[in-house]
mmCIF file as gemmi writes it, N, C-alpha and C atoms, coordinates in Angstrom:
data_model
loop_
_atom_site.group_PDB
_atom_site.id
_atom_site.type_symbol
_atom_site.label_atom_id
_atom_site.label_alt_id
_atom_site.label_comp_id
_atom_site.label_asym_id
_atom_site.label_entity_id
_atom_site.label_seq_id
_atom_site.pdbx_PDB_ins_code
_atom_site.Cartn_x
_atom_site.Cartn_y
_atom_site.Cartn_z
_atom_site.occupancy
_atom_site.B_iso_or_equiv
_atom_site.pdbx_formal_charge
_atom_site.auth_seq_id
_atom_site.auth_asym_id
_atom_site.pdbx_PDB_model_num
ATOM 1 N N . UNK Axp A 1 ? -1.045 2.895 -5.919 1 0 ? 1 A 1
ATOM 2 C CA . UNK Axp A 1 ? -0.963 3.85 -7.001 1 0 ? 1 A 1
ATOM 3 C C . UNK Axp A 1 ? -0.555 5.203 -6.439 1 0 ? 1 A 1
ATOM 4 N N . UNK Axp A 2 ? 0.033 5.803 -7.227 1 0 ? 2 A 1
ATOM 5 C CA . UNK Axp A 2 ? 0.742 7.145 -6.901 1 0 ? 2 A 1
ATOM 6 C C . UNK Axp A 2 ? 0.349 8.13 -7.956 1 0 ? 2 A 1
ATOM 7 N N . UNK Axp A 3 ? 0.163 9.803 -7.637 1 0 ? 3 A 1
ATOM 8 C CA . UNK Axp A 3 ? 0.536 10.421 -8.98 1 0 ? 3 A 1
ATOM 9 C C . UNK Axp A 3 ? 1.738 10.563 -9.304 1 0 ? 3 A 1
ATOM 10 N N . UNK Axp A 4 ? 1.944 10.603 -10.551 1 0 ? 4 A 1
ATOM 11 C CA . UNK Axp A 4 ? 3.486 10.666 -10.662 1 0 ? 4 A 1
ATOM 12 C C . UNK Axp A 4 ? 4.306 12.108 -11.293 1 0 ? 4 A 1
ATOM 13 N N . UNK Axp A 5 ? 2.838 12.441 -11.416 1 0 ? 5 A 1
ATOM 14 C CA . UNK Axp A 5 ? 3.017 14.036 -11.126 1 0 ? 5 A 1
ATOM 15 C C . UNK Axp A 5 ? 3.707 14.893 -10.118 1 0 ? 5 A 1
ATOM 16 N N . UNK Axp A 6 ? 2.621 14.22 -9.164 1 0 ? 6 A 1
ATOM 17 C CA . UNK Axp A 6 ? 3.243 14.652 -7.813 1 0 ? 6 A 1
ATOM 18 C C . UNK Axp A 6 ? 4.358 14.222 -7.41 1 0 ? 6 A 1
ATOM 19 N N . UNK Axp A 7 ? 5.2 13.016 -7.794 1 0 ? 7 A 1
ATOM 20 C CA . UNK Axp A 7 ? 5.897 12.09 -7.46 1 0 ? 7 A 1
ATOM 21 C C . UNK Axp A 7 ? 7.364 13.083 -8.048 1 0 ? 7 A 1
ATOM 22 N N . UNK Axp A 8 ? 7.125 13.489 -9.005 1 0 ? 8 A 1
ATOM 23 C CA . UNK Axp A 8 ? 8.382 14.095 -9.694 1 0 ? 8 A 1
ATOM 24 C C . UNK Axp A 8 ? 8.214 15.746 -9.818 1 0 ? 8 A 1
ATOM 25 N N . UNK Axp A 9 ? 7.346 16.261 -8.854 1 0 ? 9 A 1
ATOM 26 C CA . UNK Axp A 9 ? 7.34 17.731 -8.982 1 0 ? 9 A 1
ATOM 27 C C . UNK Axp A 9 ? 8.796 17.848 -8.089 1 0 ? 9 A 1
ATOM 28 N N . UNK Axp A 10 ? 9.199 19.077 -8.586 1 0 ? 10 A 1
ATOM 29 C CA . UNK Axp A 10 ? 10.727 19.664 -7.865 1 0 ? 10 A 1
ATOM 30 C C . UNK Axp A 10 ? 10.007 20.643 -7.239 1 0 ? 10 A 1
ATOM 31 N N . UNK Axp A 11 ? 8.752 20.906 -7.233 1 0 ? 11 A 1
ATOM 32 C CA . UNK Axp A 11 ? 8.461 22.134 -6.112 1 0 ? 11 A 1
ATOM 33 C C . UNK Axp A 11 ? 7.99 21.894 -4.864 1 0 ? 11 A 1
ATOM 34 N N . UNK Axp A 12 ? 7.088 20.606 -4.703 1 0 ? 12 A 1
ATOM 35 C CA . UNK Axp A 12 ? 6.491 20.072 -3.358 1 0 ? 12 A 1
ATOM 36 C C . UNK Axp A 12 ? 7.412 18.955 -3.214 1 0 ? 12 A 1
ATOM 37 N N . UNK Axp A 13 ? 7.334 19.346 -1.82 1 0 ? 13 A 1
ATOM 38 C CA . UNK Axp A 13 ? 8.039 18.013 -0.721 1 0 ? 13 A 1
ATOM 39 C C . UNK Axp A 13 ? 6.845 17.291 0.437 1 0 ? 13 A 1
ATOM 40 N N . UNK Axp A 14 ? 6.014 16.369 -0.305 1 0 ? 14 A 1
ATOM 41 C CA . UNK Axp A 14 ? 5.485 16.05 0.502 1 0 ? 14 A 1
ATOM 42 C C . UNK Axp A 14 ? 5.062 15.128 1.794 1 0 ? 14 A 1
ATOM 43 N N . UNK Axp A 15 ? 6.728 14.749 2.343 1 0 ? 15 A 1
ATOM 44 C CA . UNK Axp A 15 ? 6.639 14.365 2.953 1 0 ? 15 A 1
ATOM 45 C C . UNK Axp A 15 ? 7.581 15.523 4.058 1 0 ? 15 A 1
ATOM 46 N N . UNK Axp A 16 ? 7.398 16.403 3.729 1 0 ? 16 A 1
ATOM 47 C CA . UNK Axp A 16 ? 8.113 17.43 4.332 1 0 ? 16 A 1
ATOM 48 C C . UNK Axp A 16 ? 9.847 17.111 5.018 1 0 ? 16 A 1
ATOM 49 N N . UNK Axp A 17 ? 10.54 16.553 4.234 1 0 ? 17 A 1
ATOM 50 C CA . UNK Axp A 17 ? 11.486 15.877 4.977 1 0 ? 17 A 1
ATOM 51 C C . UNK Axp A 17 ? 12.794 16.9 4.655 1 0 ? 17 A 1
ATOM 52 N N . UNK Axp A 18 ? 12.201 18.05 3.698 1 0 ? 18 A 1
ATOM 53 C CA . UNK Axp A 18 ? 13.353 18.821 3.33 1 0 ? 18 A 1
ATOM 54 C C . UNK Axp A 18 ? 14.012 18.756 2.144 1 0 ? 18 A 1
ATOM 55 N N . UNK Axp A 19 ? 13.488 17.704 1.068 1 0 ? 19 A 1
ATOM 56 C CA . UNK Axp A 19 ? 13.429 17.479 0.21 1 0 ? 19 A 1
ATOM 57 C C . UNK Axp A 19 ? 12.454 17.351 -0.997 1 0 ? 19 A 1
ATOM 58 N N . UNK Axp A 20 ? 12.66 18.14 -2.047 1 0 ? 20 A 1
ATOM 59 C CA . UNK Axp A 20 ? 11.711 18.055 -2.986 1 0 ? 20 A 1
ATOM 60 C C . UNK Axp A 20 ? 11.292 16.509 -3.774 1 0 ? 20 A 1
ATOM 61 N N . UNK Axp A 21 ? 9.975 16.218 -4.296 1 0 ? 21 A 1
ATOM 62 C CA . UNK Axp A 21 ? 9.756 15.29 -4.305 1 0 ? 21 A 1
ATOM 63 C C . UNK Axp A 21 ? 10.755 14.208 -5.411 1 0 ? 21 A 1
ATOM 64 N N . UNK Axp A 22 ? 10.989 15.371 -6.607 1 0 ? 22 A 1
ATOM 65 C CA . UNK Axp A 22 ? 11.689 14.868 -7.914 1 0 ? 22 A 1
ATOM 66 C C . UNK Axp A 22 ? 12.949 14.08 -7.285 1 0 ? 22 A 1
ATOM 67 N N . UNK Axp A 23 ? 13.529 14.351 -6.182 1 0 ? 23 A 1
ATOM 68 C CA . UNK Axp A 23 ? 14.854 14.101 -5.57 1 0 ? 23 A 1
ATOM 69 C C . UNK Axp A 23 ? 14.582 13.036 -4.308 1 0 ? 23 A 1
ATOM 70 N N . UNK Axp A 24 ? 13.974 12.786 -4.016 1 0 ? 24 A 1
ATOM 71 C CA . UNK Axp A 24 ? 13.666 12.329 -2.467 1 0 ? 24 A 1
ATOM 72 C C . UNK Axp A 24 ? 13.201 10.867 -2.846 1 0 ? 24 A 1
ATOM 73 N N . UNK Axp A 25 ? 14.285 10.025 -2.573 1 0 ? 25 A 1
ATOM 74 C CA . UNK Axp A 25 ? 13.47 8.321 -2.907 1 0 ? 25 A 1
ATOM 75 C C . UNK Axp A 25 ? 12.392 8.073 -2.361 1 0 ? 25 A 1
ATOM 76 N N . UNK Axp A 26 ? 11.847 8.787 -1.157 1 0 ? 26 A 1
ATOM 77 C CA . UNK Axp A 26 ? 10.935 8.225 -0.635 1 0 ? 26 A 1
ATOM 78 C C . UNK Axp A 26 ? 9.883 9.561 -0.445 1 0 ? 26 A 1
ATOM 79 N N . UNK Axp A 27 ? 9.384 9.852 -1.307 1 0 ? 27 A 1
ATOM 80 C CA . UNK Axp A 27 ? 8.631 11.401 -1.506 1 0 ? 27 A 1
ATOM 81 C C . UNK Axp A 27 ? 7.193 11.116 -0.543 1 0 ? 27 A 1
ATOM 82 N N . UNK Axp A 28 ? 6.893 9.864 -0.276 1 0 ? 28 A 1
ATOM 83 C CA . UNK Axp A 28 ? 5.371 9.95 0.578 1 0 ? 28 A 1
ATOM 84 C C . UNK Axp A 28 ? 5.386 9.032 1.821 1 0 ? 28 A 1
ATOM 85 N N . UNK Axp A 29 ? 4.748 9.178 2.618 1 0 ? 29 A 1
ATOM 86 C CA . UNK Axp A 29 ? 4.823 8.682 3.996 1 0 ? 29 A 1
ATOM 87 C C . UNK Axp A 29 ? 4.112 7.49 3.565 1 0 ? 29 A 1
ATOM 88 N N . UNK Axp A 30 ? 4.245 6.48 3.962 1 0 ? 30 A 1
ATOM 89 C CA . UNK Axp A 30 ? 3.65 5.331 3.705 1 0 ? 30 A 1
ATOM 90 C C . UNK Axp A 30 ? 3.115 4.545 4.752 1 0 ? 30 A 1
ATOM 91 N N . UNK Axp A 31 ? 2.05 3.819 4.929 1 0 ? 31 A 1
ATOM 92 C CA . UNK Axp A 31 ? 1.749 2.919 5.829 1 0 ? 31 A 1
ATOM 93 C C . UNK Axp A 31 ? 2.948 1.751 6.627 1 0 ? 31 A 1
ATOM 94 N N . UNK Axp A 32 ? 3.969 1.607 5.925 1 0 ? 32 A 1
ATOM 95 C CA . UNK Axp A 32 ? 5.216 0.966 6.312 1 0 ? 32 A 1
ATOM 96 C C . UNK Axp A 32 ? 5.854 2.07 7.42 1 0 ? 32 A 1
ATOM 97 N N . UNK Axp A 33 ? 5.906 3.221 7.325 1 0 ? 33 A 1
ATOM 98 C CA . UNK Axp A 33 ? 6.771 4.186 7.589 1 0 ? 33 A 1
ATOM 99 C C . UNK Axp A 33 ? 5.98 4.655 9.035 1 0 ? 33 A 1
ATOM 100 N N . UNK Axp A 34 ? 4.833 3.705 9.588 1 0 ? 34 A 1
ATOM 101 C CA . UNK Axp A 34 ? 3.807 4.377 11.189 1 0 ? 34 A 1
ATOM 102 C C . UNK Axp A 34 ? 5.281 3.738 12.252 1 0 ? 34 A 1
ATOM 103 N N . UNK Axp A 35 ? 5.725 2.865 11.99 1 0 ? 35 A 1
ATOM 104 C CA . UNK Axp A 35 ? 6.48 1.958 12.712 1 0 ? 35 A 1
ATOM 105 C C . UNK Axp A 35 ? 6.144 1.556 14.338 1 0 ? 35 A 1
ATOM 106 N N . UNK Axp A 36 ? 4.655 1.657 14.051 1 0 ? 36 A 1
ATOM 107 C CA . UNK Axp A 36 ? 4.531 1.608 15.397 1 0 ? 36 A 1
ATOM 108 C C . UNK Axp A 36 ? 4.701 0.596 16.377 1 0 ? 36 A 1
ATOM 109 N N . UNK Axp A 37 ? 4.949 1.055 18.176 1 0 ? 37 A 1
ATOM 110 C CA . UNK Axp A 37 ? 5.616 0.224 18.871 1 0 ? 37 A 1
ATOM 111 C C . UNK Axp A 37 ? 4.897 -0.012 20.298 1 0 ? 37 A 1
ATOM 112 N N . UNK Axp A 38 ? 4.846 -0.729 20.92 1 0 ? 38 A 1
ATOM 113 C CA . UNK Axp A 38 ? 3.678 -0.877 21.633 1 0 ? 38 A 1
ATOM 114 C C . UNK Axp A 38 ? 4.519 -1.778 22.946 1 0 ? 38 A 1
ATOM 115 N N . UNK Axp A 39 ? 4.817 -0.98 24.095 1 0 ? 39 A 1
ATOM 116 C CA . UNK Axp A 39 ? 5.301 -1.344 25.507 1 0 ? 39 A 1
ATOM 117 C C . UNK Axp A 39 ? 4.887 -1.128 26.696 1 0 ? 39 A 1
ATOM 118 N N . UNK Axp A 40 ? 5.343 -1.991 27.598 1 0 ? 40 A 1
ATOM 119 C CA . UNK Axp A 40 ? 4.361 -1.616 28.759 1 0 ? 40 A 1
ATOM 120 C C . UNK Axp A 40 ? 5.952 -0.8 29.902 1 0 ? 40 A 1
ATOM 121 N N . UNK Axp A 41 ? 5.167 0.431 30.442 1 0 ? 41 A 1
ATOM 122 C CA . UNK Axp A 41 ? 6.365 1.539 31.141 1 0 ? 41 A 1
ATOM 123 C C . UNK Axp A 41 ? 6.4 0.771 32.607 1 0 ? 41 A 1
ATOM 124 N N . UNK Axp A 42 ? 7.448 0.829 33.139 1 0 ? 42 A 1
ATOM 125 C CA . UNK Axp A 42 ? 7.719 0.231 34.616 1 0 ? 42 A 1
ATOM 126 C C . UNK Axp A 42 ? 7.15 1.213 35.599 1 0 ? 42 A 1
ATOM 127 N N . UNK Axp A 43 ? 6.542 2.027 35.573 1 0 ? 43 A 1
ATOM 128 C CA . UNK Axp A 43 ? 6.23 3.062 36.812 1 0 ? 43 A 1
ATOM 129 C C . UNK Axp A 43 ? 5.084 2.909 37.092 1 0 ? 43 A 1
ATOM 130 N N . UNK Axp A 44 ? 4.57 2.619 38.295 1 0 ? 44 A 1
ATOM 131 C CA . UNK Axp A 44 ? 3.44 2.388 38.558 1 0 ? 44 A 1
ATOM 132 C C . UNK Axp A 44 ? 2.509 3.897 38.488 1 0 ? 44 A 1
ATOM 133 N N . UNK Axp A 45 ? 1.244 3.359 37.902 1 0 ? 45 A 1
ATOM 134 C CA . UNK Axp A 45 ? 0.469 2.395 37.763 1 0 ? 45 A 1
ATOM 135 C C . UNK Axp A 45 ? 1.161 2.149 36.347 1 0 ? 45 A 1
ATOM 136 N N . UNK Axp A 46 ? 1.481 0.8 36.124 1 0 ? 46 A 1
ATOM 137 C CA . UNK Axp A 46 ? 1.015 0.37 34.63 1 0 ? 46 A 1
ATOM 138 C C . UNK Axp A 46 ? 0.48 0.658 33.711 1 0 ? 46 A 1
ATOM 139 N N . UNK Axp A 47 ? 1.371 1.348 32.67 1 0 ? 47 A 1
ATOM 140 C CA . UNK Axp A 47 ? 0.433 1.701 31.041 1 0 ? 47 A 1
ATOM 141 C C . UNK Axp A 47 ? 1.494 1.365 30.108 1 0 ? 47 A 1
ATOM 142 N N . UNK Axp A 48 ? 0.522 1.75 29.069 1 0 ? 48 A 1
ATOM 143 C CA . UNK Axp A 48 ? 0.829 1.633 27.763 1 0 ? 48 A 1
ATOM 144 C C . UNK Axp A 48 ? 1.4 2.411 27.577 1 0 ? 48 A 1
ATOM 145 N N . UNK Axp A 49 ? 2.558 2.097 26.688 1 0 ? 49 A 1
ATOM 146 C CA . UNK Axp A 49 ? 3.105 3.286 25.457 1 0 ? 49 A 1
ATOM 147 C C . UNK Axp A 49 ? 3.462 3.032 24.219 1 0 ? 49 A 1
ATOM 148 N N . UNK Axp A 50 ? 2.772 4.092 23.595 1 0 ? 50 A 1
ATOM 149 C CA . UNK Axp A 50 ? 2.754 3.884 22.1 1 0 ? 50 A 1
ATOM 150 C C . UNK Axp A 50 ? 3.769 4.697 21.668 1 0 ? 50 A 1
ATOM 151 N N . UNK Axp A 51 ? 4.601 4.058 20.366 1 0 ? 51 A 1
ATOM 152 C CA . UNK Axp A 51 ? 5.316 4.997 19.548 1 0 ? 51 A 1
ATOM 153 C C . UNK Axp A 51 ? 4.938 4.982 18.447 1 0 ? 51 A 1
ATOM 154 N N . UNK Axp A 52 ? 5.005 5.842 17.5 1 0 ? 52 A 1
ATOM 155 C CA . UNK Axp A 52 ? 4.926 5.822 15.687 1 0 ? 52 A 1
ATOM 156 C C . UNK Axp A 52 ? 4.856 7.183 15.082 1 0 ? 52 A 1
ATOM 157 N N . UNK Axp A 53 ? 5.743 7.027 14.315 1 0 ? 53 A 1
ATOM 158 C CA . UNK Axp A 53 ? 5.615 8.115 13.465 1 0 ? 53 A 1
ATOM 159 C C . UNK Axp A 53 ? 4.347 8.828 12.705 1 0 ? 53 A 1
ATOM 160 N N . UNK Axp A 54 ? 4.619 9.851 12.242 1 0 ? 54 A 1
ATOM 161 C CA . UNK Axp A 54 ? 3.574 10.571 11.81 1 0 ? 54 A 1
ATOM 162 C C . UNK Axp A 54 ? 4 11.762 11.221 1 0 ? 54 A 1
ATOM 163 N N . UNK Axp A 55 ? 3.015 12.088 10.162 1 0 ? 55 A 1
ATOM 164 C CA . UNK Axp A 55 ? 3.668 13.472 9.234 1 0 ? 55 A 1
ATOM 165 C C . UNK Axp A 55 ? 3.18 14.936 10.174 1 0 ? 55 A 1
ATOM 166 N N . UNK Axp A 56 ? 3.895 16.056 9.638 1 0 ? 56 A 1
ATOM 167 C CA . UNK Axp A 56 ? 3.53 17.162 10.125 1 0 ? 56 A 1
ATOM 168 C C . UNK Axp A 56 ? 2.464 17.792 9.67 1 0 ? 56 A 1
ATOM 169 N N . UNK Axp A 57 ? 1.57 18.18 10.711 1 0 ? 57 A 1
ATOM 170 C CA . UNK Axp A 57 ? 0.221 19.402 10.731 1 0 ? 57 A 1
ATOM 171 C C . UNK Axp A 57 ? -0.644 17.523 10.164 1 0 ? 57 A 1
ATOM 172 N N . UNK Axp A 58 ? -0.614 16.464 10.529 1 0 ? 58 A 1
ATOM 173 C CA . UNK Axp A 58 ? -1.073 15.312 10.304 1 0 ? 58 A 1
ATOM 174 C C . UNK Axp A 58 ? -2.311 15.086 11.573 1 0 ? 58 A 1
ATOM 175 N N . UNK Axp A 59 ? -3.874 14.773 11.154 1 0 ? 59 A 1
ATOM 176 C CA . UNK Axp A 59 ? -4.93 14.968 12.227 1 0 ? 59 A 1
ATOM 177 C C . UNK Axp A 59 ? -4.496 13.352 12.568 1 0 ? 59 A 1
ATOM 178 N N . UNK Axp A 60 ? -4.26 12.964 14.135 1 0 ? 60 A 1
ATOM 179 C CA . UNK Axp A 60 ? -4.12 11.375 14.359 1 0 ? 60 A 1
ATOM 180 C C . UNK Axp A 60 ? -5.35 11.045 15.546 1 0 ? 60 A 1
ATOM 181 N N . UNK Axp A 61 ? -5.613 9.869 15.334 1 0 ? 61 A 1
ATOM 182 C CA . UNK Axp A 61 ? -6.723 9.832 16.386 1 0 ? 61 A 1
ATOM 183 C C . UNK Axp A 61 ? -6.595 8.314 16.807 1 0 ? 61 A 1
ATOM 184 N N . UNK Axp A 62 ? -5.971 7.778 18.086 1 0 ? 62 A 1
ATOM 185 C CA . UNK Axp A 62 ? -6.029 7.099 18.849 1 0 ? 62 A 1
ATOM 186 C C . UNK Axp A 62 ? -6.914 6.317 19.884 1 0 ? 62 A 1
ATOM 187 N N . UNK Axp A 63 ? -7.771 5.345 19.288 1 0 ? 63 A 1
ATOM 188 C CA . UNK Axp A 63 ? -9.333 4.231 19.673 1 0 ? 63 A 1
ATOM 189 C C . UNK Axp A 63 ? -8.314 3.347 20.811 1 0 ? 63 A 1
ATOM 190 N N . UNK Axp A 64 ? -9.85 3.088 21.19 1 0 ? 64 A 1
ATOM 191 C CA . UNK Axp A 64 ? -9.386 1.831 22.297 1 0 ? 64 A 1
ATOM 192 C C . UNK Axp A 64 ? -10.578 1.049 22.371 1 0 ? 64 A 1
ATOM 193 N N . UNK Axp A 65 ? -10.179 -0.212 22.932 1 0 ? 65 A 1
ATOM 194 C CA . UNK Axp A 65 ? -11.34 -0.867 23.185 1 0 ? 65 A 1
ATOM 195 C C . UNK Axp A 65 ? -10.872 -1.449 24.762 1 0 ? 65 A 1
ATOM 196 N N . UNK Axp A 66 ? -12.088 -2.427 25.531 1 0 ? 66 A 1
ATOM 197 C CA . UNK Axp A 66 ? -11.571 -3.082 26.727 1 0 ? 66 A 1
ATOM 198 C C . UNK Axp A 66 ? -12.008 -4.614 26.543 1 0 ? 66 A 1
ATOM 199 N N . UNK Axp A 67 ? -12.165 -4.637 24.809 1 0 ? 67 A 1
ATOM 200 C CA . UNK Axp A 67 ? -12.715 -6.126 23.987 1 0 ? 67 A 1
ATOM 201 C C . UNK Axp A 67 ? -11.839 -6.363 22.55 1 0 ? 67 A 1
ATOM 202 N N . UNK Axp A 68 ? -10.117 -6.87 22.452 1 0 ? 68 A 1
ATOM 203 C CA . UNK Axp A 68 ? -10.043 -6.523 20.771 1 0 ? 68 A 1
ATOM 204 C C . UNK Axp A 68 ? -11.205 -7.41 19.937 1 0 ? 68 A 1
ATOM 205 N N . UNK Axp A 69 ? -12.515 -8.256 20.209 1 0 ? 69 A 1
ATOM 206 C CA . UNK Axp A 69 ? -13.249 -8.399 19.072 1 0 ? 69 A 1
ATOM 207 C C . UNK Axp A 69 ? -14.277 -7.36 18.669 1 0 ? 69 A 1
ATOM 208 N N . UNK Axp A 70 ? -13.877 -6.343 20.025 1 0 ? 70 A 1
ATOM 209 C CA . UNK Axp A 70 ? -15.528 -5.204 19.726 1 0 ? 70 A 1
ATOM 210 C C . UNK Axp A 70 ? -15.66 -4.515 18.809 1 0 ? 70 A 1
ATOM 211 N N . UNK Axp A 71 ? -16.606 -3.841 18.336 1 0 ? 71 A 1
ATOM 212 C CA . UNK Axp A 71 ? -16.603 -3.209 17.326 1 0 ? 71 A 1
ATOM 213 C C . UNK Axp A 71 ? -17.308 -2.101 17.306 1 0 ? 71 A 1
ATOM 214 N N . UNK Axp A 72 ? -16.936 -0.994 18.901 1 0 ? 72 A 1
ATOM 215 C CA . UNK Axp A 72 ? -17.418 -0.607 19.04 1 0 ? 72 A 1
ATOM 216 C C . UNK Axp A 72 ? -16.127 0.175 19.844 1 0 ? 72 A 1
ATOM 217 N N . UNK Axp A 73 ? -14.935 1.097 19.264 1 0 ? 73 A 1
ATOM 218 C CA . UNK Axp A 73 ? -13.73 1.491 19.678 1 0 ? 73 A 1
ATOM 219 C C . UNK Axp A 73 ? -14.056 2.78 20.482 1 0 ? 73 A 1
ATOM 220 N N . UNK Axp A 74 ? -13.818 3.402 21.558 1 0 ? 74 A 1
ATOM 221 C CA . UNK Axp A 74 ? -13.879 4.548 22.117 1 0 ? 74 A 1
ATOM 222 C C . UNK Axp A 74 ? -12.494 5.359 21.998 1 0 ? 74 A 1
ATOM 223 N N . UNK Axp A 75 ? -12.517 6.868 21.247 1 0 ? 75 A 1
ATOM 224 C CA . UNK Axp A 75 ? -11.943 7.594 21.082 1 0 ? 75 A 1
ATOM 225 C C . UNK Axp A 75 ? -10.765 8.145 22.751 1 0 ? 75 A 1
ATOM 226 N N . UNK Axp A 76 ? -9.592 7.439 22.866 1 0 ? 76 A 1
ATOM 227 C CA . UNK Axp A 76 ? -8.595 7.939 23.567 1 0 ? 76 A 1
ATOM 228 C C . UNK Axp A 76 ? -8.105 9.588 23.553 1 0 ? 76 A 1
ATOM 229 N N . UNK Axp A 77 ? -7.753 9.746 22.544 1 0 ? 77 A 1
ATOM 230 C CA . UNK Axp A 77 ? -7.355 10.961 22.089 1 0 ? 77 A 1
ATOM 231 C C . UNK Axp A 77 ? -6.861 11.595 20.161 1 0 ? 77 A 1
ATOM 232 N N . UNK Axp A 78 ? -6.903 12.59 20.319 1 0 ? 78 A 1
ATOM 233 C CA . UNK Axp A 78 ? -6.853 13.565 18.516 1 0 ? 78 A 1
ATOM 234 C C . UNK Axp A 78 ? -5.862 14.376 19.044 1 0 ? 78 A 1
ATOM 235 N N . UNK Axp A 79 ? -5.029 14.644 17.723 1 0 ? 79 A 1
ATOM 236 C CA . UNK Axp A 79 ? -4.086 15.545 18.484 1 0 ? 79 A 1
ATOM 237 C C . UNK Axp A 79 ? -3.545 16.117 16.98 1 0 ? 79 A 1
ATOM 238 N N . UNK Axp A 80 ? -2.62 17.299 16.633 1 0 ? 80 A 1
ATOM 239 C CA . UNK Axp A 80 ? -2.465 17.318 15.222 1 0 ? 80 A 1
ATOM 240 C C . UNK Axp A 80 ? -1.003 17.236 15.413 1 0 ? 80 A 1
ATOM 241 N N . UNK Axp A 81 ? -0.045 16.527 14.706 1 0 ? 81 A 1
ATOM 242 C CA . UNK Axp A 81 ? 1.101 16.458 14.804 1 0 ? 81 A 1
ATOM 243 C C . UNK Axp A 81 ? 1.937 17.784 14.903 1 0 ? 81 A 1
ATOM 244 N N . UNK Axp A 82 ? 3.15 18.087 15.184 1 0 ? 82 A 1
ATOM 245 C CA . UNK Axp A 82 ? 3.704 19.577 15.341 1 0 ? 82 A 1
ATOM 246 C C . UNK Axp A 82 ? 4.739 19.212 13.978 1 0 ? 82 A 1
ATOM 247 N N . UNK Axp A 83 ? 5.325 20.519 13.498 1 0 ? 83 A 1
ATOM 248 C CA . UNK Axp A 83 ? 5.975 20.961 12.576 1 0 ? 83 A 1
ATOM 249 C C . UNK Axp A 83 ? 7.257 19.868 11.801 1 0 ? 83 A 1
ATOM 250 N N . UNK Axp A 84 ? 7.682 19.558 13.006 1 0 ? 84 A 1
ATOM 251 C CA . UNK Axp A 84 ? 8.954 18.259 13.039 1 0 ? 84 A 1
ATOM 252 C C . UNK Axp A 84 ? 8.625 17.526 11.953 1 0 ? 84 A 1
ATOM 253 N N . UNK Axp A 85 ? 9.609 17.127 11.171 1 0 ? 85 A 1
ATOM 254 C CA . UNK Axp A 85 ? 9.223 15.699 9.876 1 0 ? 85 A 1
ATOM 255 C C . UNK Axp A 85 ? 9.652 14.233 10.879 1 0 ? 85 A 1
ATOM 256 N N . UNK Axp A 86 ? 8.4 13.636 10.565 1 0 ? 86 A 1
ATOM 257 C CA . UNK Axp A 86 ? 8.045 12.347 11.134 1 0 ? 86 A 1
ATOM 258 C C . UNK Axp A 86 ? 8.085 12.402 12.29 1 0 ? 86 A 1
ATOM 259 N N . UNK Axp A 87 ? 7.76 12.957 13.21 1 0 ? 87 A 1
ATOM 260 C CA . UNK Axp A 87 ? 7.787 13.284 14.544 1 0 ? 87 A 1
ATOM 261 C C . UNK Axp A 87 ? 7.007 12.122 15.476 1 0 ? 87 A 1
ATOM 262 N N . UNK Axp A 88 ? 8 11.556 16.41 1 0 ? 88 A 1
ATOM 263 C CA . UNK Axp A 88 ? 7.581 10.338 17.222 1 0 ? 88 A 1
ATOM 264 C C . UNK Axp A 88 ? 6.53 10.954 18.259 1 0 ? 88 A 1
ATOM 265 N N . UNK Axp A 89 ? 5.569 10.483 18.224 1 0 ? 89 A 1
ATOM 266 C CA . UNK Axp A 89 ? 4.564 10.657 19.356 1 0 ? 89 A 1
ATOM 267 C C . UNK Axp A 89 ? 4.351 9.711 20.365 1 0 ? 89 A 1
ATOM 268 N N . UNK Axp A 90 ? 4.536 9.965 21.431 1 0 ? 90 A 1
ATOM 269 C CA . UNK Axp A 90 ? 4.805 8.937 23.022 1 0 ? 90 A 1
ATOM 270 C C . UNK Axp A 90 ? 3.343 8.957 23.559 1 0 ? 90 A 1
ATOM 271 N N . UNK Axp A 91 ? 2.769 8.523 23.986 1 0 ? 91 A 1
ATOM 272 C CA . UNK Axp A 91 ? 1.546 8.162 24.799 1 0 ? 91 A 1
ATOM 273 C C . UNK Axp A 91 ? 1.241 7.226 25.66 1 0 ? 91 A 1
């Protein structure tokens, strides 16, 4: 569900993409739109890297576990996205 208020205001752009919402096919960031990507970097030592999008001035917070059945995730890192629309974050 959407408002569709919000959906067709010509004054907010809320997906900050530079476009107002009335005009913009795709006016909200969507759970489709994280695209996230998950590789392992060749430089030793061995890690992870994550990619995915994310909106601007957006609070993101990145869990881990060293069990995927645990249920008990420890906080990696928070960070607030910068100004950029959809701005890829590397980690």
């Amino acid at each position: 569900m959407i408002n569709a208020a919000l959906a067709q205001s010509t004054d907010i752009d809320s997906d900050e993409d530079g476009t107002p919402n009335a005009s913009d096919p795709t006016p909200f960031f969507l759970p489709s739109d994280v695209n996230l990507t998950i590789s392992m970097t060749n430089v030793p030592p061995l890690m992870i890297r994550l990619n995915f999008n994310t909106i601007p001035h957006a609070t993101n917070f990145v869990y881990y576990s060293t069990n995927m059945v645990a249920t008990n995730w420890l906080l990696l890192t928070s960070f607030i996205s910068p100004n950029s629309y959809r701005h890829r974050r590397r980690m």
